[in-house]
C-alpha positions, -999 to 999 in steps of 0.1 A, spaced: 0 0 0 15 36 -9 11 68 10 14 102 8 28 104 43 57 128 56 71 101 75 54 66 66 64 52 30 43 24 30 23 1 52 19 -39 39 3 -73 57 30 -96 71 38 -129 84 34 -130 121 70 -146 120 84 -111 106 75 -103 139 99 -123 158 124 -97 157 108 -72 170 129 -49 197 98 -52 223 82 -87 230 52 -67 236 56 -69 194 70 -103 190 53 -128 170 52 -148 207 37 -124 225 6 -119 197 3 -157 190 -3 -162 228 -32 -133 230 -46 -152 200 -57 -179 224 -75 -154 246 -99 -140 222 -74 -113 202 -73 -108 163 -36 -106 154 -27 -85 121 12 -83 115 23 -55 94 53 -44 78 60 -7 81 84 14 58 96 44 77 126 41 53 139 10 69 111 -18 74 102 -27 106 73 -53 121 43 -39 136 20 -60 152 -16 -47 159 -41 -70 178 -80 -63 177 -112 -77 194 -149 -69 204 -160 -49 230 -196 -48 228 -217 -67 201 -208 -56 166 -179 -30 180 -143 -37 184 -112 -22 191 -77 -23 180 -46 -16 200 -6 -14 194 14 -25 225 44 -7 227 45 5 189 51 13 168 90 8 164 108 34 149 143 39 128 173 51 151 175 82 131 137 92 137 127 125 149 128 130 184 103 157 190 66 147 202 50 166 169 73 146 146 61 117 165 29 124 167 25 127 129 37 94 124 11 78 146 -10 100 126 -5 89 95 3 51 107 -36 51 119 -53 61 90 -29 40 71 -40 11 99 -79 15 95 -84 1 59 -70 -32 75 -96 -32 102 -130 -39 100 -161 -13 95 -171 -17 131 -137 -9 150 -139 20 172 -108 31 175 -74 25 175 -51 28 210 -17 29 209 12 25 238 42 42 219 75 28 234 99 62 231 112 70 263 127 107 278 150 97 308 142 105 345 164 140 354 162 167 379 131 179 358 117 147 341 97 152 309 72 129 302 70 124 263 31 137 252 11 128 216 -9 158 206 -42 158 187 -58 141 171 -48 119 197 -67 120 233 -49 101 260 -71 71 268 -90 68 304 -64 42 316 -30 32 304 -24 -4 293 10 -11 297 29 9 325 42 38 311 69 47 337 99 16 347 133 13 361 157 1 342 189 -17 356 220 -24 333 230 -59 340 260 -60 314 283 -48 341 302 -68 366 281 -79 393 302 -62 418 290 -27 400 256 -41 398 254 -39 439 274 -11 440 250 8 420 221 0 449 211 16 476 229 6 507 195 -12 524 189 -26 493 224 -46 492 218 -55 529 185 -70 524 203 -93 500 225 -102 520 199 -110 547 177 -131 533 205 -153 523 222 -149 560 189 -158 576 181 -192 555 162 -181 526 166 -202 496 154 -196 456 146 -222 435 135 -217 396 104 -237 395 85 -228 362 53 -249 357 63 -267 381 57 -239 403 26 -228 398 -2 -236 419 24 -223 445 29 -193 428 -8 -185 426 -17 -190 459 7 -165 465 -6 -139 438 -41 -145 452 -30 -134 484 -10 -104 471 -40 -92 449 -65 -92 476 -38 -71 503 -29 -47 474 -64 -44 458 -50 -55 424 -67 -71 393 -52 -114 379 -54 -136 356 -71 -168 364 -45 -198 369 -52 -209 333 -40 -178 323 -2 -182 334 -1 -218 328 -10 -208 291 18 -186 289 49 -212 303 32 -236 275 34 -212 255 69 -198 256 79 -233 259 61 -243 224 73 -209 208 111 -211 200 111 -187 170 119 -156 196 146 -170 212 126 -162 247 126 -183 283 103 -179 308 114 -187 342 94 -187 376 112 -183 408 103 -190 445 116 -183 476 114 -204 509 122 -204 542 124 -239 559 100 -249 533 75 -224 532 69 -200 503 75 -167 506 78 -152 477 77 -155 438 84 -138 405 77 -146 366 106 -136 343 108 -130 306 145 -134 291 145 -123 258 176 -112 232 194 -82 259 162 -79 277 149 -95 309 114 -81 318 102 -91 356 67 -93 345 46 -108 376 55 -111 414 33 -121 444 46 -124 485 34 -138 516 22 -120 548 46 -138 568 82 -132 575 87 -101 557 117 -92 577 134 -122 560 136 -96 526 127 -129 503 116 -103 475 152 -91 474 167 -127 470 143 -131 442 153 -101 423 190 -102 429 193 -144 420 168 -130 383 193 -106 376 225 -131 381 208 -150 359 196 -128 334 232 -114 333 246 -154 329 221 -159 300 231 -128 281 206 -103 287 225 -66 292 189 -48 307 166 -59 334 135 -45 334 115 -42 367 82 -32 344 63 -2 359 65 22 390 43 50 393 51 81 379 66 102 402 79 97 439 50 104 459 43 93 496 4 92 489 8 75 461 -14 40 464 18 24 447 42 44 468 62 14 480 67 -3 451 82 29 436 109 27 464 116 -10 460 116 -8 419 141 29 423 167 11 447 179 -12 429 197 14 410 190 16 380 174 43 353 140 58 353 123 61 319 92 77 310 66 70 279 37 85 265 12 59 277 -18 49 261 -34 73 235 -65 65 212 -73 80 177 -107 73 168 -124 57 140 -160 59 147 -169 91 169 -198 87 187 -195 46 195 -158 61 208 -178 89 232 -199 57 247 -170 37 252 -149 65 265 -178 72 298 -186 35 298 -142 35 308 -149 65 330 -178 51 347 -157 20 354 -125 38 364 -151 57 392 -170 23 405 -131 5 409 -125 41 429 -154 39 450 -149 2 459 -113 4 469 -121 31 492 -151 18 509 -122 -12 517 -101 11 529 -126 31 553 -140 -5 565 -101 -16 571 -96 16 591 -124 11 612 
């Protein structure tokens, strides 16, 4: 297909294997074969921004005869690409309209999670997509992470840390806690412990079926090159903590954890995150990716803690865009957009109503 676009040359249908090298596995031909078995549409593309690179763009209904399509962490762009959010912005522009005769009549809209990044500073800039874009009533993917270079000596790893944070490693090994890479075999453990950890942090999860998919998955999937490895860590036999791990190309991406109530003071979550990175680091990877803090350091913050743990392990804070949603169909986008709103307010309302009955 041709264009008349400033930045996009040309926009052509492509073997989901053209995605398997894809810089995100958000874009992989893995990732969008495994949504395929929960209910997505997968259409791989090939995009010409003067250099060809795989986009992957993954659709399905929301209501009866509407459906949406969405672009995790796309799309990819050249090196030697514009930096400046209106340059960018026109490329998703013309990459949307270019998108929509590959969709059907009924889709919505279109939401996209670019990947560009600015770095954390003394003044952090958060990268923005102007109009027609409208950024979308909740963000898909996290848009803010740490991330830790592993391609140093682990010494300089540690070094890099905060001072507590290289303690606690040290103390859950010093008091007798012991990781063990489980994988499947792990599982119903693992879940037990997520359940536990979603209802104290008031957080949404998969069913069971849902992770067990994905280590089949991976494991049936060799085109990407990706392992997926599950971690637990015990204390004279009991669980206490666990973490799913994506190793992929230079890029290891902690994507789920979970924890016990019980002996926190043993600092088990540090174990795990210390014994992924040695062995992210020993299977080539050169970036670990603790996958999503919130945005800025902020005490009343409901995610407040997990900003400190993610931030001391030392490594860089990056910012993107988020999600952002260019529409197709105006007025089934305006119901779906307070439908999303209404939501967002009832999830509000019910987490406070726990948190007034806890307090009581």
């Amino acid at each position: 297909m041709s264009l008349p676009g400033q930045y996009l040359k040309g926009l052509v249908p492509a073997d989901l294997s053209q995605c398997n090298g894809a810089a995100s596995f958000l874009q992989s031909g893995f990732w969008g074969s495994f949504k395929a078995r929960f209910g997505w549409n997968v259409r791989p593309f090939l995009a010409d921004w003067g250099a060809a690179l795989p986009l992957m763009v993954i659709r399905r209904r929301i209501w009866p005869g509407i459906s949406l399509a969405y672009v995790p962490w796309g799309p990819e762009l050249p090196p030697d690409f514009p930096t400046d959010d209106q340059a960018r912005t026109q490329a998703l522009h013309e990459l949307a309209a270019a998108i929509q005769p590959f969709l059907p009549q009924n889709t919505a809209f279109i939401r996209f999670d670019p990947p560009w990044h600015t770095e954390e500073d003394a003044e952090p800039r958060f990268p923005v997509i102007d109009k027609p874009f409208i950024r979308a009533g909740a963000d898909v993917q996290p848009p803010d992470t740490v991330l830790v270079d592993i391609s140093v000596p682990a010494s300089v790893i540690l070094a890099r840390m905060k001072s507590k944070w290289r303690y606690n490693i040290g103390l859950a090994k010093k008091k007798g806690v012991v990781i063990h890479r489980r994988d499947e075999a792990g599982m119903e453990v693992f879940y037990a412990l997520l359940r536990k950890t979603a209802k104290r942090d008031r957080i949404a999860i998969h069913g069971i079926e849902y992770y067990k998919t994905l280590f089949a998955h991976a494991r049936d999937y060799p085109a990407d090159g990706q392992e997926l490895r599950l971690y637990l860590a015990e204390h004279e036999g009991e669980p206490l903590a666990g973490i799913i791990v994506l190793f992929r190309g230079a890029d290891a991406v902690y994507l789920y954890g979970a924890s016990s109530d019980r002996k926190r003071n043993l600092m088990a979550t540090y174990g795990l995150q210390w014994q992924a990175m040695e062995d992210a680091k020993a299977a080539g990877c050169l970036v670990y990716d603790l996958f999503g803090i919130p945005p800025h350091e902020d005490p009343s913050h409901p995610m407040s803690g997990l900003y400190r743990f993610k931030t001391g392990f030392g490594g860089r804070i990056i910012h993107r865009p988020g999600s952002w949603d260019y529409t197709y169909r105006p007025l089934t986008k305006g119901l779906f957009n307070l439908a999303e709103s209404i939501r967002k307010k009832l999830r509000s309302l019910k987490k406070l109503r726990k948190d007034e009955k806890t307090n009581d």
